[in-house]
N, C-alpha and C positions, 0 to 999 in steps of 0.2 A: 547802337549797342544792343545786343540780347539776351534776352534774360530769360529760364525756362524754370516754370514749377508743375508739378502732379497736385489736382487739386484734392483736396480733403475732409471738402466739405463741401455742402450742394447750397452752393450762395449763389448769388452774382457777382460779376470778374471785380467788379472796385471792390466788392464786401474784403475777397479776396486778397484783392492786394493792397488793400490797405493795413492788412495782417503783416504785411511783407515793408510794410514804410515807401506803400507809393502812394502817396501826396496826390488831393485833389488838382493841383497846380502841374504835378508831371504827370496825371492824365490826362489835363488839358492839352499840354504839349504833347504827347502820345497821338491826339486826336488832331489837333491844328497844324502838325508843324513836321508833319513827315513819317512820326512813328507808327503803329500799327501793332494788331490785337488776335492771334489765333488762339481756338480753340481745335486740337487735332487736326491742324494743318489746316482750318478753317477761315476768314476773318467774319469777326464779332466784333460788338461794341461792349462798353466797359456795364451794359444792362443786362447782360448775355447772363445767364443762367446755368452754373458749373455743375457737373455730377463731379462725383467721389470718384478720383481715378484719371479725370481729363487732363489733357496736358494742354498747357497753356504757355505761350509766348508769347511775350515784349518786346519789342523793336523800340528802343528811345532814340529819338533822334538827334544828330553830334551839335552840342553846343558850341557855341562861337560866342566870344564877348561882343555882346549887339552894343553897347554903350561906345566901346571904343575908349573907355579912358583909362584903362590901366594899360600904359606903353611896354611894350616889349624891349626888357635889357639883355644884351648877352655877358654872363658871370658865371664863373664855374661855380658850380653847385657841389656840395662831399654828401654826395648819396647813400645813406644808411642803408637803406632798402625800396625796392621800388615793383610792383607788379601793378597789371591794367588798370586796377582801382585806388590805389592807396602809391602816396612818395612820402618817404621820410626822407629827411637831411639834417646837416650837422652843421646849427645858424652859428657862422662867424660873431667874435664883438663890432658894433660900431653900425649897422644896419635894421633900418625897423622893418619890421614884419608886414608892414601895409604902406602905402604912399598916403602923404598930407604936405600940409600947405607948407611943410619945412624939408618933407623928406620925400623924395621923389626916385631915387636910385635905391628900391626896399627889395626885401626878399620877394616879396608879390610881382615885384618887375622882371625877378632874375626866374624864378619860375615858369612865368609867361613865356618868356624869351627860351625857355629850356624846352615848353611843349612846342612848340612853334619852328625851332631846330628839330624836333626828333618828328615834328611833321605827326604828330597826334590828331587821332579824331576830334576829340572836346578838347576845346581850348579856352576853356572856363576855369581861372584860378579859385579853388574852394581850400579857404585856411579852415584848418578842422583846429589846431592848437595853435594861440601865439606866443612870442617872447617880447620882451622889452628889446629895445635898441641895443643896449649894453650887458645884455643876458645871451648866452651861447647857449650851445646843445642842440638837441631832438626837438623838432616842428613836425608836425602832421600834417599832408595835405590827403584830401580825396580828387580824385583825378575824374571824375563827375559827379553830377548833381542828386544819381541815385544814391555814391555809394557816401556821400554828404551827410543824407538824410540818415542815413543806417548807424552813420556815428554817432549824429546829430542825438539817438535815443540814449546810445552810451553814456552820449555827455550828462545827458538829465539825468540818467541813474548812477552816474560816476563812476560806471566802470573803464573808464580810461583811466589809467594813473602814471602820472610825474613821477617822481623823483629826482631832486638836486642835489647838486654836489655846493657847499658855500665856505669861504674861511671867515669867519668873524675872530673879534676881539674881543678881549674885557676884565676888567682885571679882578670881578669875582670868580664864584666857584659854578662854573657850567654841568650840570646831570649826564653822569651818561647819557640817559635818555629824558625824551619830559615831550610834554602836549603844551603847546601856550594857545590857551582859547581867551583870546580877547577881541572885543568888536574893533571894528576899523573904519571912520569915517573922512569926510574932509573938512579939514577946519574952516574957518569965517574966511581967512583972508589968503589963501589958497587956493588955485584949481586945479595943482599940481601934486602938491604933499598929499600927506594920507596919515590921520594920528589915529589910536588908541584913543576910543571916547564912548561913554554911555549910549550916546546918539547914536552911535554909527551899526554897520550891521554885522551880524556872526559871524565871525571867522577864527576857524582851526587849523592848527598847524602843529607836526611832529616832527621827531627830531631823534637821531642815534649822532652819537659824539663815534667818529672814528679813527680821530690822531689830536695830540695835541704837542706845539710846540710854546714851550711857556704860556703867555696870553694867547694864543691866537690858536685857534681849532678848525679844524676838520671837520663840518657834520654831513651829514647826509639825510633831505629833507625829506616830507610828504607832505602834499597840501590833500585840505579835508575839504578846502570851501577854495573858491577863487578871485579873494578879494582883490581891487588896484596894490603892486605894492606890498600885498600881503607878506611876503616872508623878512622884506627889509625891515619894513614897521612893525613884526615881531620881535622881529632881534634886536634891534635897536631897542624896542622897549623893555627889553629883559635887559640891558645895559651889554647888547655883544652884536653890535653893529656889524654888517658884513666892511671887509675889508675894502676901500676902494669906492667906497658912497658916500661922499661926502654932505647927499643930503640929507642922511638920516645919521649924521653923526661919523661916520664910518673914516678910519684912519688912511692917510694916503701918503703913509710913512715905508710902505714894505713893497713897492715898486709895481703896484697894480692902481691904474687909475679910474676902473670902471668897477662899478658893483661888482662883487666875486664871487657869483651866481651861474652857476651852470648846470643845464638840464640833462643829466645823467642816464636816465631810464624813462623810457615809455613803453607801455604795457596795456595794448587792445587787441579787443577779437574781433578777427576779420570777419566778418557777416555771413562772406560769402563762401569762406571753406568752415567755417564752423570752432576756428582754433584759436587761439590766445599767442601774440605776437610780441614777443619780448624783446625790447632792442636797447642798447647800453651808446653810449660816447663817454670813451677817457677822459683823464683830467683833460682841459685844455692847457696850452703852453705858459701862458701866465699864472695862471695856478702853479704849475711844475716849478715852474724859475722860483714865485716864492718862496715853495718851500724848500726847494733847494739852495737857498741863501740863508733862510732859518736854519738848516742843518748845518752849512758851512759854517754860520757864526754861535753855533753851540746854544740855539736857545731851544733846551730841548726840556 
């Protein structure tokens, strides 16, 4: 793949582009593994010494998963959006986001198996966002290892942003709006839960209320920090458990059996055009049904 900059400053090519989020590690590969380095139609090495004004090109070279162990599935994918560097889709319930020792038909296999059909250069699956099993919506992939990296900065300064869609219950008074900042650790006898505890570490999360039928509400979330768990173990410890999670309390009376969590909006800037990418997924179907059973039985 190639990539082209005007330099701007009279470095050398790594000072350079390591301005730009290239990795000691994908100059190595640059140099060992196929890719290649101009300076005005020149080649150079990455010691090369730039004037103000040079034009410079990258050649990366096409990744291949060298391990061999994430297998390729064929599963239709509901593609949000999709251009050379970056796929979004729209993760069904019931599939993890990665394969392990229990789950081996995940989104990471149906992906693989999607670049591999459409016959792509890099066939290196890069999860930039994940979900829980039983959590839907917006997942981010980078479709290689540079444009990985370029997210990879967002993450750390958090300009990628979530938002959920979730129905809890409860039968106090929920805020329009409200911030719950309580830490979140794991307990003694647990490697799975995740409680509210002195111990455990920061975590923030908000919240606009946008429908209610009797107990059960409509919010619409934003995570501040990205704890395990984080927004269940929120609500649940304000006493308004998502509907449908039975591990953290949550009621499995109103015809949804998986946490009622769904990732609504994703919101990043593409590196590479310079612009801010706003992408939504509607309610999912189980969400709908619920509430349209709420409304048929008047609990409004």
């Amino acid at each position: 793949m190639r990539f082209e900059f005007i330099a701007d400053q009279h470095v050398k090519v790594k000072t350079f582009l390591k301005k730009h989020e290239i990795s000691k590690t994908l100059l190595a590969k640059i140099k060992f593994k196929g890719g290649g380095i101009l300076v005005n139609g020149v080649p150079q090495n990455a010691i090369y010494l730039l004037d103000i004004g040079d034009h410079l090109v990258i050649d990366i070279p096409s990744e291949v998963d060298e391990t061999g162990k994430l297998a390729a599935v064929e599963h239709p994918l509901d593609i949000v959006f999709e251009d050379e560097h970056f796929l979004v889709i729209n993760k069904p319930v019931g599939f993890a986001s990665i394969p392990s020792a229990i789950h081996s038909s995940t989104i990471a296999n149906f992906v693989k198996g999607y670049y591999l059909k459409q016959d792509y250069e890099n066939k290196q699956v890069h999860i930039v966002t994940r979900l829980d099993r039983d959590t839907s919506g917006l997942m981010l992939f980078a479709k290689h290892g540079y444009a990985h990296a370029r997210l990879d900065k967002q993450l750390q300064a958090k300009t990628i942003q979530k938002r959920y869609y979730a129905l809890v219950h409860g039968s106090g008074h929920l805020a329009p709006s409200g911030d719950i900042i309580a830490p979140i650790g794991r307990p003694e006898d647990s490697i799975i839960t995740r409680i509210v505890t002195k111990k455990g570490k920061y975590a923030h999360t908000s919240y606009e209320l946008i429908q209610s039928w009797g107990n059960i509400h409509l919010v619409d979330i934003q995570l501040h920090t990205g704890r395990t768990h984080q927004i269940r173990v929120h609500f649940s410890h304000i006493g308004f458990p998502l509907l449908g999670d039975d591990l953290y309390g949550g009621s499995l009376d109103y015809g949804i059996e998986r946490q009622a969590l769904h990732c609504q909006n994703l919101s990043f800037v593409n590196p590479f055009l310079g612009e801010r990418l706003n992408l939504t997924s509607p309610l999912p179907a189980d969400f709908q049904a619920v509430i349209k059973n709420l409304i048929k039985k008047g609990d409004l």
